[in-house]
TORKOL-4160 file (C-alpha; in steps of 0.2 Angstrom, whole numbers, padded with zeros to 4 digits, m for minus):
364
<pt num="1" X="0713" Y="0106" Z="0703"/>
<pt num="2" X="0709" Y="0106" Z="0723"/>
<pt num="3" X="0724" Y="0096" Z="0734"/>
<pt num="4" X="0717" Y="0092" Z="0751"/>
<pt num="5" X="0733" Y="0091" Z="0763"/>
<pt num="6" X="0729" Y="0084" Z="0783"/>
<pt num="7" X="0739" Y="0090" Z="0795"/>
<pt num="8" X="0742" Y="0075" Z="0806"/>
<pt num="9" X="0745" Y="0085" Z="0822"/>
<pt num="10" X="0741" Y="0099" Z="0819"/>
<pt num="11" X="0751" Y="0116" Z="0823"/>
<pt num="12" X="0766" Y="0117" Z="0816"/>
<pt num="13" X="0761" Y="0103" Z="0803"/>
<pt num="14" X="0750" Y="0116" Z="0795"/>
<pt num="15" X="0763" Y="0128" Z="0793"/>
<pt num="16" X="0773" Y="0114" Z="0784"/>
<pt num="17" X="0759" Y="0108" Z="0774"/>
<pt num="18" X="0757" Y="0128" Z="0768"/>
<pt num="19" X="0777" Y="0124" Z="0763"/>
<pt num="20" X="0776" Y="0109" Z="0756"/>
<pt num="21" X="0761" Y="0116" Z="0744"/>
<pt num="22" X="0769" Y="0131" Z="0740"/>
<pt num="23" X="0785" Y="0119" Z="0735"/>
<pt num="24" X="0776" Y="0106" Z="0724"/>
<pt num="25" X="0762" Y="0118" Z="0716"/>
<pt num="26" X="0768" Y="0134" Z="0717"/>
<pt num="27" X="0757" Y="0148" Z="0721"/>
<pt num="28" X="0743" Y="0143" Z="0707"/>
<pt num="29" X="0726" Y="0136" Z="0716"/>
<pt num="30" X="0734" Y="0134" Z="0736"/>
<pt num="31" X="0725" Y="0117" Z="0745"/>
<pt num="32" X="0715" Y="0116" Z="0758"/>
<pt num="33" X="0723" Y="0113" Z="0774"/>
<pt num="34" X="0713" Y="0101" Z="0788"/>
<pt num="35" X="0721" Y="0104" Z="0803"/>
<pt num="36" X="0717" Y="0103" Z="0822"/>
<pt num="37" X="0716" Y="0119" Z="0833"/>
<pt num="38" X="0728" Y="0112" Z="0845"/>
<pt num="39" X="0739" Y="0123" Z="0851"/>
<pt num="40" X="0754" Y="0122" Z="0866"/>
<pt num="41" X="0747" Y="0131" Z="0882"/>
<pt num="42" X="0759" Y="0144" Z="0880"/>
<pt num="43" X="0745" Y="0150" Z="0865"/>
<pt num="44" X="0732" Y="0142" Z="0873"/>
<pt num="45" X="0727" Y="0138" Z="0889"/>
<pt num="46" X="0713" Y="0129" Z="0887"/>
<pt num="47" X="0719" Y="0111" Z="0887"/>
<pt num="48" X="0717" Y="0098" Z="0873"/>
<pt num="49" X="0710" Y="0103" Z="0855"/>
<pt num="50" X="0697" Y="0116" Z="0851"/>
<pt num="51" X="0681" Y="0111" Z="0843"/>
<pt num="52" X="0671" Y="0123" Z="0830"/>
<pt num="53" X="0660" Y="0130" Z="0847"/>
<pt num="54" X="0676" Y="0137" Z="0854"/>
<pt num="55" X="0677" Y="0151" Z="0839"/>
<pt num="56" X="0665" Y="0164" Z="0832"/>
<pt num="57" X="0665" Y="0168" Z="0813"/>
<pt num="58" X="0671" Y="0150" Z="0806"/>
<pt num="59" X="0662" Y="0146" Z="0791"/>
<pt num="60" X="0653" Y="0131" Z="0783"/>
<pt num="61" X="0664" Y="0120" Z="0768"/>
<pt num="62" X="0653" Y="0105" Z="0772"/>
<pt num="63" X="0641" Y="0100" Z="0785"/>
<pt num="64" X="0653" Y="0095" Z="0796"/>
<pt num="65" X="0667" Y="0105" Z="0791"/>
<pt num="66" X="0672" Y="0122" Z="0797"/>
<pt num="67" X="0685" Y="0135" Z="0790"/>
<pt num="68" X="0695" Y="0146" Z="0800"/>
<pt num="69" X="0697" Y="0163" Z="0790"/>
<pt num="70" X="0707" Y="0177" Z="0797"/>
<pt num="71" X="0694" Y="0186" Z="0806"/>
<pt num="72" X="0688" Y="0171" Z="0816"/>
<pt num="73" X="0692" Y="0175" Z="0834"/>
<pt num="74" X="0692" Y="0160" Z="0849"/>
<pt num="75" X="0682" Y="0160" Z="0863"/>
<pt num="76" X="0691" Y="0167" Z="0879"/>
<pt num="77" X="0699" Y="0159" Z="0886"/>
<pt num="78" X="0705" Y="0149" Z="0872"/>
<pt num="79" X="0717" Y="0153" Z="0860"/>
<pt num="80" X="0724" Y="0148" Z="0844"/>
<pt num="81" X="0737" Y="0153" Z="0828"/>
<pt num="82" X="0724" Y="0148" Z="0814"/>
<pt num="83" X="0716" Y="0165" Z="0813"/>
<pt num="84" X="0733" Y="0170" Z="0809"/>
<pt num="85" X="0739" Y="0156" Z="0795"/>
<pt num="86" X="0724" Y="0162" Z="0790"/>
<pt num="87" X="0729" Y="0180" Z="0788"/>
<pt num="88" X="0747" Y="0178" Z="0781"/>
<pt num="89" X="0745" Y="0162" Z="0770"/>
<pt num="90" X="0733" Y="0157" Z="0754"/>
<pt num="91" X="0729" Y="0140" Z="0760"/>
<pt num="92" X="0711" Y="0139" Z="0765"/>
<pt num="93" X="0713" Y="0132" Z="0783"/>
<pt num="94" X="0700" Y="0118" Z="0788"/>
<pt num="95" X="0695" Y="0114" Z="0806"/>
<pt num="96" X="0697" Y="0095" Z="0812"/>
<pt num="97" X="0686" Y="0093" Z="0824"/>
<pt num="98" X="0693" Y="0076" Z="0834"/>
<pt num="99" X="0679" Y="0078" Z="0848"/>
<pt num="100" X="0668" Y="0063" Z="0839"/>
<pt num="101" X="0683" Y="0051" Z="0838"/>
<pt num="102" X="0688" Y="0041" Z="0824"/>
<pt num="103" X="0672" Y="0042" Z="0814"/>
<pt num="104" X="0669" Y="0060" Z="0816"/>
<pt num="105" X="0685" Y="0063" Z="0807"/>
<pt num="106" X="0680" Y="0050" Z="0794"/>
<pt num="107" X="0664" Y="0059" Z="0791"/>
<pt num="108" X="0672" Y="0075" Z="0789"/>
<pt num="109" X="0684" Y="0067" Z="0777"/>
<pt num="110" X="0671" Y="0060" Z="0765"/>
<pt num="111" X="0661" Y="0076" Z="0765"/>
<pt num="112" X="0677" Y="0087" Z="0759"/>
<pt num="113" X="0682" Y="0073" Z="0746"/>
<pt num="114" X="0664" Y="0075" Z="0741"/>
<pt num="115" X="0663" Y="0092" Z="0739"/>
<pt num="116" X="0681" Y="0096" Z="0734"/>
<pt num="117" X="0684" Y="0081" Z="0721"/>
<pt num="118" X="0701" Y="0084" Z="0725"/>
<pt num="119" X="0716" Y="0078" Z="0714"/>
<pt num="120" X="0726" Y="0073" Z="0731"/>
<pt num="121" X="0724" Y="0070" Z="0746"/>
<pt num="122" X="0741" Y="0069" Z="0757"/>
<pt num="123" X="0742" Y="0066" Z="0777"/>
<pt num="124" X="0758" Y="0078" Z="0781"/>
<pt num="125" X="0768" Y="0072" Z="0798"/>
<pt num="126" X="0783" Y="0084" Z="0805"/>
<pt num="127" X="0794" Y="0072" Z="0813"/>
<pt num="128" X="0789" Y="0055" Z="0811"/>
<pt num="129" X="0781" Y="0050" Z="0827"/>
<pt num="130" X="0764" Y="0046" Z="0815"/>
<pt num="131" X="0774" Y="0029" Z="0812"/>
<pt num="132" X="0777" Y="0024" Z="0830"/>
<pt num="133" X="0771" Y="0008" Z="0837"/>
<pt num="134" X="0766" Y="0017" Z="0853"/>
<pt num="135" X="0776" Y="0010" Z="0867"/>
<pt num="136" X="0791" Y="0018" Z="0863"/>
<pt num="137" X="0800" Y="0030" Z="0879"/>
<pt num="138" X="0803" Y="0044" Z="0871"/>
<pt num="139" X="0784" Y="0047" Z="0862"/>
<pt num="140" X="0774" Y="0062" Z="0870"/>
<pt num="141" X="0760" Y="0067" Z="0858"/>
<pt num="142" X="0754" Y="0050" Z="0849"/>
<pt num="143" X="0736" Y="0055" Z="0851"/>
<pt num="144" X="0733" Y="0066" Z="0838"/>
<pt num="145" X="0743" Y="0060" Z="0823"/>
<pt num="146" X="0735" Y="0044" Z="0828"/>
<pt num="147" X="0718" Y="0050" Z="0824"/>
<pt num="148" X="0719" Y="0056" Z="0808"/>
<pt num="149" X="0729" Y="0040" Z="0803"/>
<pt num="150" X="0714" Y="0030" Z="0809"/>
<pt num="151" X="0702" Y="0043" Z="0800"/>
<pt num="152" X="0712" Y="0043" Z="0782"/>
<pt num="153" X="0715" Y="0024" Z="0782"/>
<pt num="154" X="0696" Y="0023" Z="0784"/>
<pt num="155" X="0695" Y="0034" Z="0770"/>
<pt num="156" X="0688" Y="0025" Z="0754"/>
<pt num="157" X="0701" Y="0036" Z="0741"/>
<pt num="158" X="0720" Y="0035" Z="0739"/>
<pt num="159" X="0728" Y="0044" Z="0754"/>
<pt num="160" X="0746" Y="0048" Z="0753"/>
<pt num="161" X="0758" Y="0048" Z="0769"/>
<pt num="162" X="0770" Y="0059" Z="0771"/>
<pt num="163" X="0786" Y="0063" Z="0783"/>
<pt num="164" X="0796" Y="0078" Z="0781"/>
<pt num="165" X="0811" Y="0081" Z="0793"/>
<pt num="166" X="0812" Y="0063" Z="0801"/>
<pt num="167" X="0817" Y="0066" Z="0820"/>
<pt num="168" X="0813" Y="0085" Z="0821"/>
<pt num="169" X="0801" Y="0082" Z="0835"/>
<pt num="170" X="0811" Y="0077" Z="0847"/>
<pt num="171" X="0802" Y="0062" Z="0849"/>
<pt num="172" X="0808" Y="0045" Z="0839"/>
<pt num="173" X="0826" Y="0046" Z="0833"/>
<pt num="174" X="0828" Y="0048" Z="0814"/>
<pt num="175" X="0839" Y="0032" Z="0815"/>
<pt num="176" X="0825" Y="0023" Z="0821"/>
<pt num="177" X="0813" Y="0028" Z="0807"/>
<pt num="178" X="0824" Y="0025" Z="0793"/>
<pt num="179" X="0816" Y="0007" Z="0788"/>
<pt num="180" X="0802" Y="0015" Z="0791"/>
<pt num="181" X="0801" Y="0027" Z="0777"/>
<pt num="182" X="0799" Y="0027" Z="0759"/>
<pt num="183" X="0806" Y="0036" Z="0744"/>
<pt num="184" X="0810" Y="0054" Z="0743"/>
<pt num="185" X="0796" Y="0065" Z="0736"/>
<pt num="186" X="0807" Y="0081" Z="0739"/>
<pt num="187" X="0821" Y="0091" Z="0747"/>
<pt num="188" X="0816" Y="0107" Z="0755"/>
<pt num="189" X="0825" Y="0121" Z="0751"/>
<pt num="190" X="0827" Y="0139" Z="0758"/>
<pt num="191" X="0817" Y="0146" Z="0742"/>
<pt num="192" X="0804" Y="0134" Z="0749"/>
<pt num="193" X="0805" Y="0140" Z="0766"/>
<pt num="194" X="0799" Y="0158" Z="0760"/>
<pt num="195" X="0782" Y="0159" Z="0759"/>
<pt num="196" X="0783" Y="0154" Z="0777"/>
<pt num="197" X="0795" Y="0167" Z="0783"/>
<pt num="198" X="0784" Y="0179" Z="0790"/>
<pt num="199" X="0776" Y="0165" Z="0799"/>
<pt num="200" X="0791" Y="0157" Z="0808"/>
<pt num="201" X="0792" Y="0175" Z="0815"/>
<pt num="202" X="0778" Y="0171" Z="0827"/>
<pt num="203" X="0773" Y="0154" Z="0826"/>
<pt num="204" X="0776" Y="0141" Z="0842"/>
<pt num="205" X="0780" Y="0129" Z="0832"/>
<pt num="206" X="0798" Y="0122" Z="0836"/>
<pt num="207" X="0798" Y="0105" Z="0824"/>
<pt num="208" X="0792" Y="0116" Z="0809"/>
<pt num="209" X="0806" Y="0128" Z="0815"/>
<pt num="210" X="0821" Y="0117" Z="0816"/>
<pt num="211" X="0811" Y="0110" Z="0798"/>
<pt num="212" X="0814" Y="0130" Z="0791"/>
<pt num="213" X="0831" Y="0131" Z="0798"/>
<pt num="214" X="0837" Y="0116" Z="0789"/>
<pt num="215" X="0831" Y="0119" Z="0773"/>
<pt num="216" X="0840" Y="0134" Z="0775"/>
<pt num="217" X="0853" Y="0126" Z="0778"/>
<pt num="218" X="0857" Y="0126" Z="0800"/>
<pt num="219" X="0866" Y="0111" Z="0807"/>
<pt num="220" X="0869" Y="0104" Z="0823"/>
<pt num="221" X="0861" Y="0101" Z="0836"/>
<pt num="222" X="0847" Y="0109" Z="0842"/>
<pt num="223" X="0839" Y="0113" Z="0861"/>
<pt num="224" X="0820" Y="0111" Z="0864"/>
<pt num="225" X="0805" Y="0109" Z="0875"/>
<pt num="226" X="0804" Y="0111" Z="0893"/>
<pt num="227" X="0816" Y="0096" Z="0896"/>
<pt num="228" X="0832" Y="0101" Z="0885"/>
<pt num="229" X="0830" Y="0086" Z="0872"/>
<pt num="230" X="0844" Y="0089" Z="0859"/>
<pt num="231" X="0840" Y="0086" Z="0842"/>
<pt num="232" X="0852" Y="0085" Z="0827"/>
<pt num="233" X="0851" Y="0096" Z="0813"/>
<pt num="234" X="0857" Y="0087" Z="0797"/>
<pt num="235" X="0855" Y="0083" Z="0780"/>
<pt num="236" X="0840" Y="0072" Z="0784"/>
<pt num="237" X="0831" Y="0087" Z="0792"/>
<pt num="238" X="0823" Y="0095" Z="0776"/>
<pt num="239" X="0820" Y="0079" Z="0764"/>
<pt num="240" X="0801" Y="0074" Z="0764"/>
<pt num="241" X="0800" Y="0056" Z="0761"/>
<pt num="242" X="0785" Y="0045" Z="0756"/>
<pt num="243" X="0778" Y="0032" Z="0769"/>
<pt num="244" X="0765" Y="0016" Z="0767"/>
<pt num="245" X="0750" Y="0022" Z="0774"/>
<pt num="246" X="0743" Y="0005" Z="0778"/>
<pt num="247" X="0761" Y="m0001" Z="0785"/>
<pt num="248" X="0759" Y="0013" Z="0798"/>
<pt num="249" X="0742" Y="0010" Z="0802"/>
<pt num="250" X="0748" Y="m0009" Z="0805"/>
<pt num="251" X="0765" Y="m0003" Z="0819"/>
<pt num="252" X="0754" Y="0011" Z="0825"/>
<pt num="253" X="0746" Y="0002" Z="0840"/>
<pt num="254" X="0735" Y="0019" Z="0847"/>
<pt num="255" X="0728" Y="0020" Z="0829"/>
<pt num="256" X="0720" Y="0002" Z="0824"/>
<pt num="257" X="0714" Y="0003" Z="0842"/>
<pt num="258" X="0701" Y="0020" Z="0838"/>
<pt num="259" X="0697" Y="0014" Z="0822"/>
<pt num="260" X="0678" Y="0012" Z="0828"/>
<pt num="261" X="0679" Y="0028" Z="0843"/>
<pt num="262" X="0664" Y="0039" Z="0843"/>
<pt num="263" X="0671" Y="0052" Z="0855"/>
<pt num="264" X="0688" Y="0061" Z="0864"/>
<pt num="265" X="0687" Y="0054" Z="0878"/>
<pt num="266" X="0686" Y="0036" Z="0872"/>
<pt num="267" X="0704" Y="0041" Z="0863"/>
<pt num="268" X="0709" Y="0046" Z="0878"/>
<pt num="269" X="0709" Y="0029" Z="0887"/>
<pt num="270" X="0715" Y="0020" Z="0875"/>
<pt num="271" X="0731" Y="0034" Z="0872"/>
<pt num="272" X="0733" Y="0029" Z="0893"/>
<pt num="273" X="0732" Y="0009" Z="0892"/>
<pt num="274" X="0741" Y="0009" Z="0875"/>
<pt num="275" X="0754" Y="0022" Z="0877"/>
<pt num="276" X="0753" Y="0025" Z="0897"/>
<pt num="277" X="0747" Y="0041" Z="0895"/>
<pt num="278" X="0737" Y="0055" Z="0889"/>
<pt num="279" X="0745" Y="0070" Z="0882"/>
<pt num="280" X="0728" Y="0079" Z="0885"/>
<pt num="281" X="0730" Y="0073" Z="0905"/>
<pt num="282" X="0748" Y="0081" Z="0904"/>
<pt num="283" X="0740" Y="0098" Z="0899"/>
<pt num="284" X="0728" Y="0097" Z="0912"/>
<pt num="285" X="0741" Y="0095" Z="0924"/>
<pt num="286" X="0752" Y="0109" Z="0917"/>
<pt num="287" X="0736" Y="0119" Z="0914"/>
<pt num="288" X="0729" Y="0117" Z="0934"/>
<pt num="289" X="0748" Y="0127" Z="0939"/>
<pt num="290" X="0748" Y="0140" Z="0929"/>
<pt num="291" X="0734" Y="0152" Z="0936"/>
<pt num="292" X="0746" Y="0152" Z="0954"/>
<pt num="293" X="0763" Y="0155" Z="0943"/>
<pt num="294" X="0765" Y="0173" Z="0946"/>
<pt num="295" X="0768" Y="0185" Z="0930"/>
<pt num="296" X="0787" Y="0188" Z="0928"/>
<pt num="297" X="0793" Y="0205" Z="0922"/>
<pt num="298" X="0806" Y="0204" Z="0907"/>
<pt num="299" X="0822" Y="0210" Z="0914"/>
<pt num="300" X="0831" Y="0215" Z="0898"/>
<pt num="301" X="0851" Y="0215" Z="0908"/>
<pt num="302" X="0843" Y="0198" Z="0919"/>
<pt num="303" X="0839" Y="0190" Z="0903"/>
<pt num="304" X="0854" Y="0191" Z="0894"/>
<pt num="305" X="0863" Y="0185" Z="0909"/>
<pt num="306" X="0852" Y="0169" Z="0911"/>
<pt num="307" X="0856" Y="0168" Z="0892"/>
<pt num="308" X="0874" Y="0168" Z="0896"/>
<pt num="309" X="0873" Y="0155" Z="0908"/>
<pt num="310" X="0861" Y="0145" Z="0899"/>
<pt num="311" X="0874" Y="0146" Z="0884"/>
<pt num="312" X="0887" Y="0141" Z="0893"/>
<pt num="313" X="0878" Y="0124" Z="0896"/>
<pt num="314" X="0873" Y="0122" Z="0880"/>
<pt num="315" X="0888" Y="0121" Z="0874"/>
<pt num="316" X="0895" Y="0109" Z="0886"/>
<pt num="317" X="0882" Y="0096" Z="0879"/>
<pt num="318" X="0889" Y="0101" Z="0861"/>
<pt num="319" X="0872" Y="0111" Z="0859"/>
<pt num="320" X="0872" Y="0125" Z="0843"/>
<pt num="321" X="0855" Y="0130" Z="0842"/>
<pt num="322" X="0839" Y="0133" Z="0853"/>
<pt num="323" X="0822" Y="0139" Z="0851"/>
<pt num="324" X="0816" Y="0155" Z="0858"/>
<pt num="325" X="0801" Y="0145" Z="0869"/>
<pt num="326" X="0816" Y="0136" Z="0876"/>
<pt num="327" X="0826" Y="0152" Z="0878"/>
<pt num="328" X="0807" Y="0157" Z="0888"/>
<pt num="329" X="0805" Y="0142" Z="0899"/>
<pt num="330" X="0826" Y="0144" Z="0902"/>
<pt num="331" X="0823" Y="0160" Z="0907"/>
<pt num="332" X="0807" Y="0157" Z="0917"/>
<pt num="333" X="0796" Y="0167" Z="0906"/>
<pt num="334" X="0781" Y="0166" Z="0900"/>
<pt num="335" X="0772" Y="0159" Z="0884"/>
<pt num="336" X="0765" Y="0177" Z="0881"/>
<pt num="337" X="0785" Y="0185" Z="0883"/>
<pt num="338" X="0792" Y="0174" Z="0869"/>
<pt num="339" X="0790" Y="0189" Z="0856"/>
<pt num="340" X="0796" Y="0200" Z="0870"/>
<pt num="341" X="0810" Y="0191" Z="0872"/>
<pt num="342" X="0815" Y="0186" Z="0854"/>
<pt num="343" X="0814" Y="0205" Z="0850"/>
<pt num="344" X="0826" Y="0208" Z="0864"/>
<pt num="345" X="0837" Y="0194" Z="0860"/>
<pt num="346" X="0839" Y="0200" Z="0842"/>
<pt num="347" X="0840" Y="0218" Z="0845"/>
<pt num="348" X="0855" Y="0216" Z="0855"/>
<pt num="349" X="0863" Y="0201" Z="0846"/>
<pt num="350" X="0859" Y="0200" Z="0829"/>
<pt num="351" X="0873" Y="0189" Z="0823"/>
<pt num="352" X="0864" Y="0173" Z="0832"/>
<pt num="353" X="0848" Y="0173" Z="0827"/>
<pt num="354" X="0848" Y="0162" Z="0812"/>
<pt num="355" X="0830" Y="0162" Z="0809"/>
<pt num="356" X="0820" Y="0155" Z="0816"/>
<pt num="357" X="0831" Y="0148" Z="0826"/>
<pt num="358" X="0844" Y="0156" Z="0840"/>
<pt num="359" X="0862" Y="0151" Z="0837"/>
<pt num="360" X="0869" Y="0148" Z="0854"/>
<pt num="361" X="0887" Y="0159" Z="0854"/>
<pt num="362" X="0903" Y="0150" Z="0853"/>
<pt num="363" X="0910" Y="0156" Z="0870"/>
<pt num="364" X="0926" Y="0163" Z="0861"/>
């Protein structure tokens, strides 16, 4: 009884997709979890998505699939958190490897579905912006969730869609995906949320976070990303809803438009005339600065006074929670300082951090 989930983006979508099995199957025969190795540069800073030749110790599945156990290592200077999904969860983690487009994804579908004989096969998006038409102001990462819903609607076997926490990305509003989505297929809770725990501890991930946080049960309204972009915390945060796989592919602009691509780079220019951008180009451009960004020393009584003014803000925009790589970048620290600072944070205010989010203080 094999389930095949894809992580559309990869990240913290494979987090969730550990979740989401754990809270439909329980803990009898985990999936297997395709999911790119793309990580944010403050894990690694090596722009775009890693391919199977930037690890060692991977092993075969198919021919053209590769697993990412917890002893694989990346290549320096690359980095990436599947190794250590791989240590703390039971799901077998499946590279995606994008770098042969469209078709290459396809191929590596087919091959799974061969060898796996699955009983599903779900397509797991945090967030929503898989059912974006592509021209929309606020989108930032279209290109890989576009992929792999060109790959599974090429796929030649039932593939189901899927949206938990509509909005948490930070991206398209919740209210603009609501005709969007289809029925419920479940409401996470914070039992749900546990055999992730240990994870959200470490991982990046601030979607999946804010996804953990309201199953558990946080609301509000929720800091993130480098630019502030307040996301609310609500009821609709932890409910998974259905989608129509083939209505997607049909608003999704980017998506119809690789269908046929043979390589990254072709995705790539069709992401800049499509969408008017890249995202990979943004990494490079954020990549080529940080090399000359010299190292900043955590400062623990610094710190919590940039916390303090950074609080004060917050709540003037009606702000109740943050994540702690906002709490970095507001505190002009690096990707690397994150665990540094979330230890420091906690150690010396332990009634805000409701996990895994920081609870910004209510000034009284």
């Amino acid at each position: 009884m094999t389930r095949l989930i894809v992580a559309a983006g990869g990240g913290g979508d494979a987090v969730a997709a550990a979740m989401l099995d754990a809270a439909l199957h329980g803990a009898e025969s985990p999936a297997v979890v395709l999911t790119y190795a793309w990580d944010r540069l403050l894990v690694d800073p090596v722009p775009g998505p890693r391919g199977p030749a930037n690890f060692t110790g991977l092993r075969p599945l198919t021919r053209s699939v590769r697993t990412v156990p917890a002893d694989a290592t990346p290549i320096a200077p690359a980095g990436s958190t599947l190794p250590g999904l791989a240590a703390e969860l039971p799901q077998t983690f499946a590279l995606t490897d994008p770098h042969h487009g469209a078709e290459g994804i396809v191929r590596q579908l087919e091959e799974l579905v061969q060898h796996l004989e699955p009983e599903t096969v779900d397509l797991l998006d945090v967030g929503g912006d898989i059912l974006a038409r592509g021209d929309e102001p606020t989108l930032r990462s279209p290109l890989a969730d576009a992929l792999t819903l060109a790959a599974c609607c090429e796929l030649n076997y039932p593939v189901r869609l899927l949206v938990a926490g509509p909005g948490l990305d930070g991206e398209l509003p919740a209210d603009a995906l609501r005709d969007r989505l289809g029925p419920v297929a479940l409401t996470l809770t914070a039992e749900h949320v546990r055999p992730v725990s240990a994870v959200l501890e470490w991982h990046p991930s601030e979607a999946t976070a804010m996804l953990a946080a309201t199953a558990r049960g946080a609301r509000g309204r929720c800091d993130v990303r480098d630019a502030g972009l307040p996301v609310p915390l609500t009821d609709d945060g932890p409910v998974v809803h259905e989608a129509d796989l083939d209505e997607a592919l049909n608003r999704n602009q980017l998506a119809r438009a690789i269908l046929a691509t043979e390589n990254l780079h072709q995705v790539e220019q069709y992401s800049r005339e499509i969408c008017g951008f890249s995202e990979i180009d943004y990494e490079r451009s954020q990549a080529s600065g940080l090399g000359s960004r010299p190292a900043q020393k955590l400062d623990p009584d610094g710190v919590l006074h940039q916390l303090d003014d950074f609080e004060a803000d917050a709540r003037s925009r009606g702000i109740t929670h943050t994540t702690f790589r906002r709490l970095a970048e507001a505190c002009g620290l690096g990707g690397n300082q994150r665990q540094d600072l979330r230890a420091l944070l906690i150690g010396s205010r332990p009634g805000q951090y409701e996990a895994p989010l920081w609870r910004i203080a209510s000034g009284a």
